[in-house]
N, C-alpha and C positions, 0 to 999 in steps of 0.2 A: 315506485322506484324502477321494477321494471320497462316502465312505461318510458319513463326519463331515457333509459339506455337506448330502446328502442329507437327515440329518435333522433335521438344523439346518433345512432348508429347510421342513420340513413341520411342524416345532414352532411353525413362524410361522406357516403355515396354519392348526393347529390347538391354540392357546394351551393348557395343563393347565388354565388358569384357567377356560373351556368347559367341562370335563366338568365340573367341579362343578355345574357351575348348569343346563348342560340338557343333552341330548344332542346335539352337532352334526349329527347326521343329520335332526333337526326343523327346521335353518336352510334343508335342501335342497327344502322343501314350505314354505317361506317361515313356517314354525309353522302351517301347518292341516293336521291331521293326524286330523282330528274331522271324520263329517257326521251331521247328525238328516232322517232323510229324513219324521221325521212320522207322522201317523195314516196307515194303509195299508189296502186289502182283503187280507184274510186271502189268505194263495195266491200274491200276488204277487211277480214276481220285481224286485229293486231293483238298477238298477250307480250306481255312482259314480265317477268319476276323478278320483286324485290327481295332481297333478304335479309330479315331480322334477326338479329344475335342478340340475345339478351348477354351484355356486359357483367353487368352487376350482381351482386351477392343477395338478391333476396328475390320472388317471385315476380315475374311481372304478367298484367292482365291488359290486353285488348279492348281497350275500353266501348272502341267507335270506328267504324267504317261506315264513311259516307260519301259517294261518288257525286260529283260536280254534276251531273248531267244522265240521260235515260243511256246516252249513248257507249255508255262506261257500266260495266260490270267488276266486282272486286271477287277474289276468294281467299280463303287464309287457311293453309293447314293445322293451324290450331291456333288456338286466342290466348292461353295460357303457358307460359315459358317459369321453367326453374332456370338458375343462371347456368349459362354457358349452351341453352336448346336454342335452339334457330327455327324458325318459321319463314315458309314461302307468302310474300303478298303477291296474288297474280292480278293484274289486271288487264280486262280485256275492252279495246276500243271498236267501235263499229262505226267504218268511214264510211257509209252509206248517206248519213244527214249532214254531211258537208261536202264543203270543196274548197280547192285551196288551203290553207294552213290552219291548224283546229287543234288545242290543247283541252284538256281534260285533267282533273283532279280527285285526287282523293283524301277526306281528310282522318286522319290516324289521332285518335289520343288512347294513349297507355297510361297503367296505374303501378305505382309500385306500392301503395299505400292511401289512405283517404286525405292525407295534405301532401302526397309526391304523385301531382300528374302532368303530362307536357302532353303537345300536339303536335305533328307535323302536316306536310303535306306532300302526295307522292303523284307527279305529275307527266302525262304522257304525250308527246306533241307528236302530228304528222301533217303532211302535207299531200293531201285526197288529190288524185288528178285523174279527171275524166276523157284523157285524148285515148285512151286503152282501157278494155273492161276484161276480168276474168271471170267466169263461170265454173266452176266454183272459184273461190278466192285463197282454197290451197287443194294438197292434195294429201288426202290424207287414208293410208292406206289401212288403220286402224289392225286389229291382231291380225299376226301371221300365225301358222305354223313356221320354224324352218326347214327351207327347202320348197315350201309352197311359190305356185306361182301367180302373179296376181298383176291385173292392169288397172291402170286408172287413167284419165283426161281431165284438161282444160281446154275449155273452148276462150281463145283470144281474140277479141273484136277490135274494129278501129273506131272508135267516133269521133277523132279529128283528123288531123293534119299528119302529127307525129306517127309513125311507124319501129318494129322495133327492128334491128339493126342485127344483134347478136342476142346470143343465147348461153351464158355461162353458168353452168353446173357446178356444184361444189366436187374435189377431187372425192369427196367419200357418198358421196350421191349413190344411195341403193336401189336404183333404178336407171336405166337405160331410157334416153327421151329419144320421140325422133315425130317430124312435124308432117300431119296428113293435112288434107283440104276440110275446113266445116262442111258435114252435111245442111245445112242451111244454104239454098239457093241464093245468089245475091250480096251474100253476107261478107263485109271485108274481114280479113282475118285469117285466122289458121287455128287450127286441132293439135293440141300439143299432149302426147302421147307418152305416159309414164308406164314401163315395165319393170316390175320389181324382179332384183336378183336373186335368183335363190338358196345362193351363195353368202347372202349377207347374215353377220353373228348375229347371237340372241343376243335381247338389249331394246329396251326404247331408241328410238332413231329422232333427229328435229334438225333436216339441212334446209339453208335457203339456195334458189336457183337465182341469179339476175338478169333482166332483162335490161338491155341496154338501148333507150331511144334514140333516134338519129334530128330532135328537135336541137336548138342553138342552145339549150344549157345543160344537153347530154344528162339528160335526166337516168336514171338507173331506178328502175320497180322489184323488184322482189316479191318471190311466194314461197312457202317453206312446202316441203316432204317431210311429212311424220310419218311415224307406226310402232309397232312394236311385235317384234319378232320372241316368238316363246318356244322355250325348247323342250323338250320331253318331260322336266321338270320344272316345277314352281314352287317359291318358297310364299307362304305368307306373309312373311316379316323381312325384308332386308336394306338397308343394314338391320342388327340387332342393336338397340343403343341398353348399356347400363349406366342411366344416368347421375347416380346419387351411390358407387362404390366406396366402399371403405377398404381401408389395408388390415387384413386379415379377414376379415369377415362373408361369409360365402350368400352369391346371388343366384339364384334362378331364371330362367325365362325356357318360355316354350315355345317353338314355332312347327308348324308345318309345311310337310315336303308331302306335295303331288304328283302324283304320276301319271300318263295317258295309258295304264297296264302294272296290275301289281310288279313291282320292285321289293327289292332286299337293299337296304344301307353297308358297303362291305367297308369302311373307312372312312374316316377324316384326318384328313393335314394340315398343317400347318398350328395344330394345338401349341399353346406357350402361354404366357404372362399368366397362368392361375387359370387357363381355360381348361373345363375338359366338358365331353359332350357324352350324352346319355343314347344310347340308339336303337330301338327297337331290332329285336330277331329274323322276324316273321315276315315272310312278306305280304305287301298291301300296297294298295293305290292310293293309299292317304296314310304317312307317317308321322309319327310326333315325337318329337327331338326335344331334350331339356338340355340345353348351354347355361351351365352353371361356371363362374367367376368366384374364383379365392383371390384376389390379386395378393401379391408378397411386396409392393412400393406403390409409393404415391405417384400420380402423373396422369398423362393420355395412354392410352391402349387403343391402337388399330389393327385389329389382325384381318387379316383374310383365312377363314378358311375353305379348303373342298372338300365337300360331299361326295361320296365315292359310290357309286351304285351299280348292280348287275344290269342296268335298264339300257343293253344296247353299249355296257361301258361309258354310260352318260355320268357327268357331275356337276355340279352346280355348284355355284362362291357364293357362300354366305361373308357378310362385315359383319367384325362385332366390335364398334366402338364402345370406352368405356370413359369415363373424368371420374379418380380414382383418389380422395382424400386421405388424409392423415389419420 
């Protein structure tokens, strides 16, 4: 009998009348399941991220990831979703073995059970062009400290006709460009010269710059600036997610806070919805915090809160999302 329920339960979830008209695993990327990243320099490396929301009311599992081609790589922050967890699908393209316009695939099938499975397919097009080559194909200034200062380059060749025209920066570009000659005798081209700000906040960083050609269909190439700038502390975990809350009933979790030099925790704000946080005395260079949840109603809970520490007057914003039942 319980069996009976069971499927009864998931037939409601997933009508027969769905498979015909599309594949339910498309609902879970909200239907985008498609990106055109555009004209490109030949060489370069492309990610994209999809993302996954598990809709529905019962676990869902990652069944299959399998890329069209060597030139595609996928990753997945986790393969397993309770409803309402979201997963990154990343995929990365390498336009090195083509030229001109070159699509890629990946195929996706999820389980919500051993007779509820669908497939999709998650597809990424660009259009490789070799009249300009960059060395490297971004720039990527990986950890900072902040305040650190740091350079990087690309070296911009020409191997045809086209040339580029203009150089536009993103307005939040943490880095100052500015264009020398290649050391390479000979070489058509220019040294395009990235200075990081040391000004710039703590936070992962991902700008594109664009390069604009002066060829007849004004083609526009792009390279992204990454990095990630770290500030005197780091949390292990953030956000904090409490995924499976109830009303009344109290949660735990533990994270850690690191220091570059023992610290003391003298505060947090922003406490509310049922939050309160446990905080060691003593001070140390690696602290361990218990953010324990009472919640008193059903619903979402986003707080932000801040960490407050003697370290320079430094703090750090934890998230503590919650989905919070009856």
């Amino acid at each position: 009998m319980g069996k009976f329920y069971l499927a009864f339960f998931l037939l409601c979830l997933f009508p027969i009348s769905s498979f015909a008209q599309q594949p339910w695993a498309n609902k879970l990327f909200g239907g985008v399941v498609t990106h055109d990243f555009g004209p490109v320099q030949r060489g370069a490396e492309l990610k994209h991220q999809f993302k996954l929301t598990n809709i529905y009311q019962v676990p869902l599992e990652i069944t299959r990831l399998d890329p069209s081609c060597d030139c595609l790589t996928v990753q997945a922050t986790t393969r397993r979703l309770q409803p309402k967890e979201t997963a990154i699908i990343t995929l990365i393209m390498q336009t090195k073995g083509f030229s001109g316009p070159g699509t890629s695939s990946v195929r996706l099938e999820v389980s919500g059970g051993p007779k509820f499975q669908s497939a999709t397919k998650l597809s990424v097009s660009a259009n490789s062009r070799s009249e300009v080559t960059l060395t490297p194909a971004a720039i990527d200034f990986g950890n900072l400290q902040r305040g650190q200062n740091a350079v990087k380059h690309i070296d911009i060749e020409y191997t045809g006709t086209a040339r580029i025209k203009e150089i536009v920066p993103n307005n939040s570009l943490p880095c100052e460009l500015k264009t020398i000659a290649l050391p390479t005798t000979g070489a058509k081209g220019f040294r395009l010269v990235a200075t990081f700000k040391p000004s710039t906040p703590v936070g992962a960083f991902s700008h594109e710059v664009f390069l604009k050609l002066d060829d007849q269909a004004k083609t526009v190439l792009t390279f992204k600036v990454t990095g990630n700038v770290q500030g005197k502390l780091t949390a292990s975990v953030n956000p904090l997610v409490f995924a499976s809350a109830k009303v009344g009933e109290a949660e735990s979790k533990k994270i850690i806070l690191r220091g570059v030099q023992p610290f003391r925790i003298v505060g947090v704000d922003g406490l509310d919805d049922g939050i309160t946080v446990d905080m060691p005395k003593d001070a140390a260079a690696t602290q361990l915090l218990t953010v324990n949840l009472r919640p008193t109603k059903s619903g979402e809970i986003h707080r932000k809160l801040t960490i407050r520490t003697d370290l320079d007057n430094e703090s750090i914003e934890l998230v503590v999302d919650a989905s919070v039942a009856k």
